[in-house]
N, C-alpha and C positions, 0 to 999 in steps of 0.2 A: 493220343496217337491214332484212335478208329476215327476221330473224325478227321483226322489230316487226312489218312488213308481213304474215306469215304469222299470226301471231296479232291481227292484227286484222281477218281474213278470216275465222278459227275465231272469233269473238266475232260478227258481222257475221253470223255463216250461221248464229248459235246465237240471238241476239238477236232479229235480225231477223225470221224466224217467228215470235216470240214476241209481237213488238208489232205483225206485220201481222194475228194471229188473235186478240189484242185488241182489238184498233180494229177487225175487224169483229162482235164480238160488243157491243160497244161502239156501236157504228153500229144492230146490229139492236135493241139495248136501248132505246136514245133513239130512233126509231123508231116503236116501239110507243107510245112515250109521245105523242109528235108524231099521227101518224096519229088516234089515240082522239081529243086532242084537238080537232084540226082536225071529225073527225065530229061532237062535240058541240058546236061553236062556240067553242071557243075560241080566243083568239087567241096566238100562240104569237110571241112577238118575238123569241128564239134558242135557235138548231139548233145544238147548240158538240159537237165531238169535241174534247178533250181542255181540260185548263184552262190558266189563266195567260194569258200573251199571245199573244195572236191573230195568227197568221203568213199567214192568209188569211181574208178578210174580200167576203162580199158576198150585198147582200140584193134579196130578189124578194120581192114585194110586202109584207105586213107582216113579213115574216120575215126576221133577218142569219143567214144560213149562215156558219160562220166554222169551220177549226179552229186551234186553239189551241198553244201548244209543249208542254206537260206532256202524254203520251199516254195516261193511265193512270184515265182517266174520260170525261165527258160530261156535257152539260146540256142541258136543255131550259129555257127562259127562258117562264113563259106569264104574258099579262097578267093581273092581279089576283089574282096568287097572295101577295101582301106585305097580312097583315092590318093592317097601319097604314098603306096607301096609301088615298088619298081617292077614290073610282071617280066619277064622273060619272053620275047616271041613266042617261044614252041608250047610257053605254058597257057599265051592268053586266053587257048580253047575252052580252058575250065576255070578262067576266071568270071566271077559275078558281072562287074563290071565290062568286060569284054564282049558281053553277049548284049545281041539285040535290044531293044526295049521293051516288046513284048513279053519276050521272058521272064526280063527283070519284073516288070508287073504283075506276072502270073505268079511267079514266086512270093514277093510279098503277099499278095493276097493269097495266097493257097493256107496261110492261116487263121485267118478268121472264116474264110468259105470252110475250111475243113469243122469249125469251132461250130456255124450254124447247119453243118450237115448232119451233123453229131446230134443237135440238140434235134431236129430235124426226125432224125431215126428211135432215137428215146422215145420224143413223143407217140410218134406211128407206131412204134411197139407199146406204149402203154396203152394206147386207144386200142389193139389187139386184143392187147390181154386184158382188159378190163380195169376198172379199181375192184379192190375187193370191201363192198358196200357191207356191213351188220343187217340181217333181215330182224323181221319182227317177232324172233321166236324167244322166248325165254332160258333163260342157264337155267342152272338149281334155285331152286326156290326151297328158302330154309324154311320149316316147319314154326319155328317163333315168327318170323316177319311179317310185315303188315299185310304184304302184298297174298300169302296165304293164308293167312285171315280176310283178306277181301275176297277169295275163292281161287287165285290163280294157284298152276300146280306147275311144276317142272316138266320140261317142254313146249309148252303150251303155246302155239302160234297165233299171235291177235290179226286180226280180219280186217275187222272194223272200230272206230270209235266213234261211240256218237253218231253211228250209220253210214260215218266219211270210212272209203277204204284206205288200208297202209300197210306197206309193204316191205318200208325196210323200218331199223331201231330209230334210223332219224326224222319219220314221220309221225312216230310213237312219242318222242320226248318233244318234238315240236308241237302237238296234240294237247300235251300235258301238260305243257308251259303256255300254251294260250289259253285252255281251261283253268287254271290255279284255283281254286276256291271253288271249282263248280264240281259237283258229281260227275262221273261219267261213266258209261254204258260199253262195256268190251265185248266185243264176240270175238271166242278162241275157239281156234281149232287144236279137239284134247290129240297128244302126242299119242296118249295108250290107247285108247278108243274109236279115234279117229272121227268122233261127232262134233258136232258145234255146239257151242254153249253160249248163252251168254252171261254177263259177272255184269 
């Protein structure tokens, strides 16, 4: 029973980001479509995240917000978009079909432009904020392990190997992985002392 449990937590934590960063790209896609056409009059009868049957349902003003149990799409529902439905004169203002061409173009596209503005603004904010890179500093270093038998102490920030400088951990395991078999020469800077040493 703990490993059914256990692998339905690895499924669960592998899954589950996957379908809550779809249904938001999903959401900003239909979206776009929505928005554009509300600006140009159209009327838009359902905002659906996902298809099939409808597990929540409920509408403000001409509009059913619903989503659905299938999570793997979305729809936009606008009126007068079925070229064999009969429009009304007085309605065909907010029919899809009714309006201009341009519109109609702007609206289709207004989902995928919205899809790469998105992606667009993720990036720009992660180039802001940076990655958050591992420097060259040391955790705990246990008292038995090898690495304090070869002199390093907890803290301890490496400098140099080998006289090449490094700055972050992946400079340090790239280092160590080109040297394999060879000795090598570290200078750390000690965390409690603040001097240089070399190991």
């Amino acid at each position: 029973m703990e490993v059914i449990g256990v692998a339905f937590t690895k499924l669960f934590s592998n899954v589950g980001p996957f379908f809550l960063l779809l249904g938001l790209l999903i959401f900003i896609h239909e979206l776009g479509h929505f928005l554009v056409a509300i600006y140009f009059g159209v009327r838009v009868e359902t905002f659906s995240l996902g298809f099939g049957k409808k597990i929540f349902s409920r509408k403000l003003g001409d509009t059913t917000y619903c989503i659905s149990l299938i999570p793997l799409g979305g729809y936009v529902k606008m009126y007068g978009d079925d070229p064999s439905a009969d429009i009304p004169e007085a309605q065909k203002k907010y029919s899809f079909l009714h309006k201009p061409v341009w519109p109609r173009i702007a609206i289709v596209l207004a989902g995928p432009l919205m899809n790469l503005f998105f992606a667009i603004f993720i990036f720009a904010a992660i180039n802001m904020i940076g990655e958050d890179m591992s420097s060259s500093q040391l955790g705990d270093v246990e008292i038995s392990s090898a690495a304090y038998a070869s002199g390093f102490r907890s803290g301890d920030k490496i400098l140099k190997i080998n006289e090449a400088p490094v700055h972050l951990w992946q400079d340090v395991k790239l280092k160590v992985e080109d040297n394999s078999g060879n000795s090598l020469k570290f200078e750390v800077l000690r965390e409690n002392t603040g001097t240089v040493e070399n190991i």
